[in-house]
N, C-alpha and C positions, 0 to 999 in steps of 0.2 A: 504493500500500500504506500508506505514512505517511497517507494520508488517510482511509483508512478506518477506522485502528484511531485517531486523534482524535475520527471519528464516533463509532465504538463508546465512548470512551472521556465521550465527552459523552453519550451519552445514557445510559448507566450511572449518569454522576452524575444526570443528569437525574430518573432512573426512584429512585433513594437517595433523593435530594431530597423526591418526592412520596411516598414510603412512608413516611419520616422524619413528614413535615407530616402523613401521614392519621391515623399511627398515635397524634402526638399530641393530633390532633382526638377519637380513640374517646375521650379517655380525660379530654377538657374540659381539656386541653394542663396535667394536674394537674403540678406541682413537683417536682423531684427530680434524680436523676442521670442522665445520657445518655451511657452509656458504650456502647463502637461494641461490644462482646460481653456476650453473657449471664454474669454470676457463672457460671451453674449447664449452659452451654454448652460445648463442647470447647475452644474456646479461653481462653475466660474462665477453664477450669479451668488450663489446664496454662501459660498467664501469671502472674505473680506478683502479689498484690496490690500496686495503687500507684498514682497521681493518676491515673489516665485508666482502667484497671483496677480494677473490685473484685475480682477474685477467688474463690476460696471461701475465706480470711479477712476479708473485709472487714467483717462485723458485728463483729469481735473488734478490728483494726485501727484500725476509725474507730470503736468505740466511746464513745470523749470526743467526738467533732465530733458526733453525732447530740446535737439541742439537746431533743428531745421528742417522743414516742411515746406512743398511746392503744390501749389496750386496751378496752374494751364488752363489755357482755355480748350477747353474736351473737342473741339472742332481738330483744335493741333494732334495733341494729343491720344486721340482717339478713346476715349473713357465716353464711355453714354448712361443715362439711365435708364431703367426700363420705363416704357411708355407709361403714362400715368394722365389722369384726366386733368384738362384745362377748360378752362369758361370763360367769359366774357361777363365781368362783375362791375354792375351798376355803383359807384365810387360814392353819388350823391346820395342814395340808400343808404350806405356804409356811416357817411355822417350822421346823417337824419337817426337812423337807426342809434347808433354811439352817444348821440346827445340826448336822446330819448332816455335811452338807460342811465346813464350816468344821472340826470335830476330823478328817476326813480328811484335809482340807490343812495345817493345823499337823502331821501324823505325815509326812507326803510332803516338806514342805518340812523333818521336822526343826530348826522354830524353837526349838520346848524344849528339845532335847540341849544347849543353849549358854545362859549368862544374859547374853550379849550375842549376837545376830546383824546382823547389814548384810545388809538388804536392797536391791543395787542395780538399776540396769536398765543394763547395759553392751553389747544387742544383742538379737535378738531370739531368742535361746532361752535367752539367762541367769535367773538366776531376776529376776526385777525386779514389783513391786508392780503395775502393769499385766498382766504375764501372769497371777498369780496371780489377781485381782479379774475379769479375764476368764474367765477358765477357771470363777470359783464364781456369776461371776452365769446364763453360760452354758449349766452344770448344772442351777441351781436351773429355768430358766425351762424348759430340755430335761425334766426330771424332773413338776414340778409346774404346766406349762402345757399337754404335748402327751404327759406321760407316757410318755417316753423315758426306757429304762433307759440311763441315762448315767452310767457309771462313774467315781471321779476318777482322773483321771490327769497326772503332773506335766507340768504346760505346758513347761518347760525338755527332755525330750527329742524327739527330735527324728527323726521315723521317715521310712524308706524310702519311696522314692517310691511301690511297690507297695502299700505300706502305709498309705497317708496315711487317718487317725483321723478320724473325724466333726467334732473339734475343732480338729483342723489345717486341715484343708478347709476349716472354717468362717473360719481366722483367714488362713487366705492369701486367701478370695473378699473378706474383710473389708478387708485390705488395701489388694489392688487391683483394689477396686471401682471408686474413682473416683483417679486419672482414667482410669486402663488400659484395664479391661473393657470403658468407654464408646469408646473410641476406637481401639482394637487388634480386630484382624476375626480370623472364628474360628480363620483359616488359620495364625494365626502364632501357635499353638500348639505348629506340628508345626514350628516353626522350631529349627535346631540351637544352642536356646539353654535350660541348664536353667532357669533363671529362667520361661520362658515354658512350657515344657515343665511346671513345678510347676504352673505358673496354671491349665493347660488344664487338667492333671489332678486339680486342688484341684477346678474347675468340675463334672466330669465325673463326680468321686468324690461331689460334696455333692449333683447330682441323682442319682445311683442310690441314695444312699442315702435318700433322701428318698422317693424313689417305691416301693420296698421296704417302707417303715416304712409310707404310706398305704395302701397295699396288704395291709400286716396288720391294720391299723385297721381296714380297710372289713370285712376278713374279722369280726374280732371283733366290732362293732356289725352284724353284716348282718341285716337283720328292724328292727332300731332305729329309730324315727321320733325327729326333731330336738326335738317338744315332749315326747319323752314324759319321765315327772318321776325316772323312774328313772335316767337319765344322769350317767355318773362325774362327781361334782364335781369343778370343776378342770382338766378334759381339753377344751381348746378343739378336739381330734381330735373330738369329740363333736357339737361344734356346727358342723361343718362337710361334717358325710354328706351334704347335700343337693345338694354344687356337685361337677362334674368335678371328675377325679383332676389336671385341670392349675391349677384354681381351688384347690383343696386344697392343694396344693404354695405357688403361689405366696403364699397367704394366711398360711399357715404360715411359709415362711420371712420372708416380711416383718415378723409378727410377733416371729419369736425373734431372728432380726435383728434388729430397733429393740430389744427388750425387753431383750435382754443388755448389748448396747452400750450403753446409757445408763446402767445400773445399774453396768457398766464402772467409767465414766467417775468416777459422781459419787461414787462407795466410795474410787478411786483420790484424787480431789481432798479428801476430806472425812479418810484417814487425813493425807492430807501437810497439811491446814491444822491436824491436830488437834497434830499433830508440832511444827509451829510454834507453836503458840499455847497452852502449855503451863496457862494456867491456866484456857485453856475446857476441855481434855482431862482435868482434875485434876475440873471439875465435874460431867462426864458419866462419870466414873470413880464418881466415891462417889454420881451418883445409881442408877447400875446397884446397885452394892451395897448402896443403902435400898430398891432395886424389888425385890429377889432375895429371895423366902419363903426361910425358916427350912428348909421340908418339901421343897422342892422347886426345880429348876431355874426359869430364866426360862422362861414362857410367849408364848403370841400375845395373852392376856389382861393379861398385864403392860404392853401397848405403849404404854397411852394414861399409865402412869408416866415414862417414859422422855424426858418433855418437853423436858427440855437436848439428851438427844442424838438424837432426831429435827430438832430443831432445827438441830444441826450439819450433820446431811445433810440439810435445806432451805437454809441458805446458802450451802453449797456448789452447790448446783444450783441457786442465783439467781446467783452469780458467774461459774459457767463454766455452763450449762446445757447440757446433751446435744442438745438441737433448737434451734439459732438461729433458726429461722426455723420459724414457723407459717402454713400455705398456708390460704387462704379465697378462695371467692368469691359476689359479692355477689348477692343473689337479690334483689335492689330497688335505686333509687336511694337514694344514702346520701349527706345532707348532714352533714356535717362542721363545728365550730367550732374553729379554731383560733387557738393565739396566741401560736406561733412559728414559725418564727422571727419573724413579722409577724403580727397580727391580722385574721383572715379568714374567707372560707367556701369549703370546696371541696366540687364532687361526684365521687360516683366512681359512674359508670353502670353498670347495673342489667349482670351480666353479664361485669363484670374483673374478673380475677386481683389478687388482694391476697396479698402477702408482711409479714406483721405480723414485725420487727423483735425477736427476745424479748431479742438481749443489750442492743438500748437500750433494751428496756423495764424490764431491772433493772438495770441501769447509769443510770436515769433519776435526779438528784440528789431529784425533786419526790414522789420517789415513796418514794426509800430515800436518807436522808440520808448523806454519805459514802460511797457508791455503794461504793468499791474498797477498802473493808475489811470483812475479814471479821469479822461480828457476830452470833451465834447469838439474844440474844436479840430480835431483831427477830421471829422469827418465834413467841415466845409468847403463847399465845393464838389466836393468827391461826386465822381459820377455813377450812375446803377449800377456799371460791372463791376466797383472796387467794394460793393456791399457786399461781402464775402460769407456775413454770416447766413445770406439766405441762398446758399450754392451760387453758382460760378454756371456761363454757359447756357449752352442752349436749352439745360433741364434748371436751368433757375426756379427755385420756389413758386409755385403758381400763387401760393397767397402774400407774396412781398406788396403788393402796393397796396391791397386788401388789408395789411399790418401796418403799414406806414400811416395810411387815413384813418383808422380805426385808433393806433398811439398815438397822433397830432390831435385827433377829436380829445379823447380823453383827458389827456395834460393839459391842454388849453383849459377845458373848462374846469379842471380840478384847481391846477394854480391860481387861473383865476378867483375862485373860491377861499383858497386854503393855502396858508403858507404852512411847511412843512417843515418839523424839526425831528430831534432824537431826543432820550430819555440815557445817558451817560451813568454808567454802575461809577462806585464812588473811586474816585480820583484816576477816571479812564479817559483818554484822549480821544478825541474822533477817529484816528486812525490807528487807534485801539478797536474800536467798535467796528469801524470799520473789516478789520481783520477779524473780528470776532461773528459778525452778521454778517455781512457779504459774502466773507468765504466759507460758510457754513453751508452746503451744498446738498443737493442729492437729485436723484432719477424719480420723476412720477410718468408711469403710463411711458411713454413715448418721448419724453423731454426731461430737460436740464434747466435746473436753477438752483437760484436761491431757496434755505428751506423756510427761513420766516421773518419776518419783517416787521419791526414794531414802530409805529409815527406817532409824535402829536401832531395832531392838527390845528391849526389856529384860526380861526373865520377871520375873511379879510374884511367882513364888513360886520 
């Protein structure tokens, strides 16, 4: 018996060995890390990051040790995405819709009643600056992307299991998505544990209602062809009549999935950097009230004023960016010049998966001086291709100008509002806190941020 399982034990390593050697032959035995699990694997997940593990923090973790990172443009290149849906989105919507919500949520949250509020994040149904920013990018994109009447509703309460709301279901699947959903089988749902008992029913509530809502679509477009030119603008429901009710679903959610979550994230990081840095907030305050006519409110035609603080909400999404990692693969062989960490050439065959790196590619010193301070004007002037954090190229982010109008709405009418500070533990520096809140990080659902964010608010009237 002891000999057999030596045999088996050698040739196990045996059979390691030569899969280890072939698989770095596919790939012209290119450089890099050999960690024994996938980052993006079940173990690799529910391991911590650390020297023999990346993790799913590790572009955040080792972001100082990555010495140099190249982005191209995928035309040169040859790096493609795969195809993915695009629409034609109604920009004036997107406003109208973002202004709407926002004085909904100032009346729900009751920030006015007080010329001081604390906004913290003490758990997950307190009120805290991540539910709220969740809840309004969630709306905007449910509202003005796939034309769900999606009501506001204060993120802080907290309903019955029979009850669970489109937006609750969405933020427990968001949750635990990763690493639970991946790893946890359907059965233990019905385990006698509420925790899993919400999970299954978060899952179960977000496709019925999912399939309900395409099911009324398909009724109201029925006779509709996908070019014809009369198609709601704006209603990606629209451009999707062509595929199954299960293509429809899943396109959709992945969609408002990425879409919300990211807009989440960098609203979240972008009030707590402005809070910090009082006198970039001081500048995107008075230039909101040089962009604001006389006749009337702010527009979606005002946005291309609003320079400083669009600006704000681009570095924040080069410091913490919502997608770490952008997937490509290579549709040619692709020689490479590099010259670090050593001067070289590599290939990468016609055929591999490519993981392009985005936190070290704005984290890179060569590309953005002073890499980990936040600097708004870097991004004046800069034109759409050098917005890196929403990919590069011909597969650029289909919701980047959808998140630029939707983060100019927002900030404008918040600032206006509300001047923004912090609450300092005793005898801590701003960039103390700063190091302390900001780099405080983690993975929800599909994105990258900050994990919580505490403001006061101050009524500016």
């Amino acid at each position: 018996m002891p000999t057999t399982a030596v045999i088996g034990a050698f040739l196990l390593a045996v059979y390691c060995t030569w899969n280890f050697a072939s698989k770095l032959k596919s790939v012209n035995y290119l450089p890099g890390m050999r960690p024994p699990f996938s980052p993006l694997g079940i173990f690799g997940v529910i391991i911590p990051t650390c020297w023999w593990n990346p993790g799913l923090n590790w572009s955040w973790d080792w972001r100082k040790t990555i010495v140099r990172q190249l982005l191209k443009d995928e035309r040169k290149t040859g790096l493609i995405k795969p195809p993915e849906m695009t629409s034609a989105v109604c920009f004036d919507l997107v406003w109208q819709q973002s202004a709407s919500l926002y004085e909904d949520m100032v009346r729900a949250a009751k920030w006015g009643d007080e010329r001081v509020t604390i906004v913290r994040d003490i758990g997950l149904y307190t009120r805290s600056t991540y539910l709220w920013s969740r809840q309004f990018a969630l709306a905007v994109i449910a509202r003005c992307g796939f034309g769900l009447p999606m009501p506001w509703s204060d993120p802080n309460v907290e309903k019955a299991e029979e009850e669970m709301s489109f937006s609750v279901a969405m933020e427990w699947v968001e949750r635990t998505m990763i690493p639970w959903s991946v790893i946890l089988p359907r059965w233990s749902h019905r385990l006698p544990s509420k925790w899993l008992r919400d999970m299954g029913h978060a899952r179960s509530s977000l496709a019925e209602y999912m399939s309900k809502v395409v099911d009324k679509k398909a009724r109201e477009l029925s006779g509709v062809k996908s070019h014809d030119n009369n198609l709601p603008r704006g209603d990606i429901f629209a451009r999707l009549i062509n595929l199954d009710k299960e293509e429809v679903i899943g396109n959709t959610f992945s969609l408002m999935f990425a879409g919300h979550e990211s807009s989440m994230f960098v609203l979240a990081a972008t009030l707590g950097y402005l809070a910090i840095y009082q006198d970039e907030q001081e500048k995107a305050y008075q230039e909101i009230l040089a962009a604001t006519p006389v006749d009337r409110e702010l527009g979606p035609e005002d946005v291309g004023k609003l320079t400083h603080t669009l600006a704000c909400f681009h570095e924040s999404a080069r410091i913490l960016p919502p997608g770490t990692i952008n997937p490509r693969r290579a549709i040619e062989d692709i020689t490479v010049n590099v010259t670090s960490p050593a001067p070289g050439v590599i290939t990468i065959p016609k055929g591999s998966g490519i993981m392009i790196d985005l936190l070290a590619v704005h984290h890179n010193p060569e590309a953005f001086p002073d890499p980990d301070v936040w600097r708004p004007s870097r991004w004046y002037g800069a034109p759409e291709h050098d917005l890196t954090m929403f990919g590069y190229g011909s597969r650029v982010c289909v919701g980047r100008k959808f998140a630029q109008v939707e983060g100019a709405c927002f900030l404008s009418h918040f600032l206006r509002d509300f001047k923004l500070d912090i609450e300092l533990c005793n005898g801590e520096t701003r960039k103390q806190y700063e190091e302390r809140v900001m780099g405080n990080t983690r993975h929800s659902g599909l994105a990258f941020g900050v994990r919580s964010v505490d403001l006061k608010l101050i009524a500016r009237k």
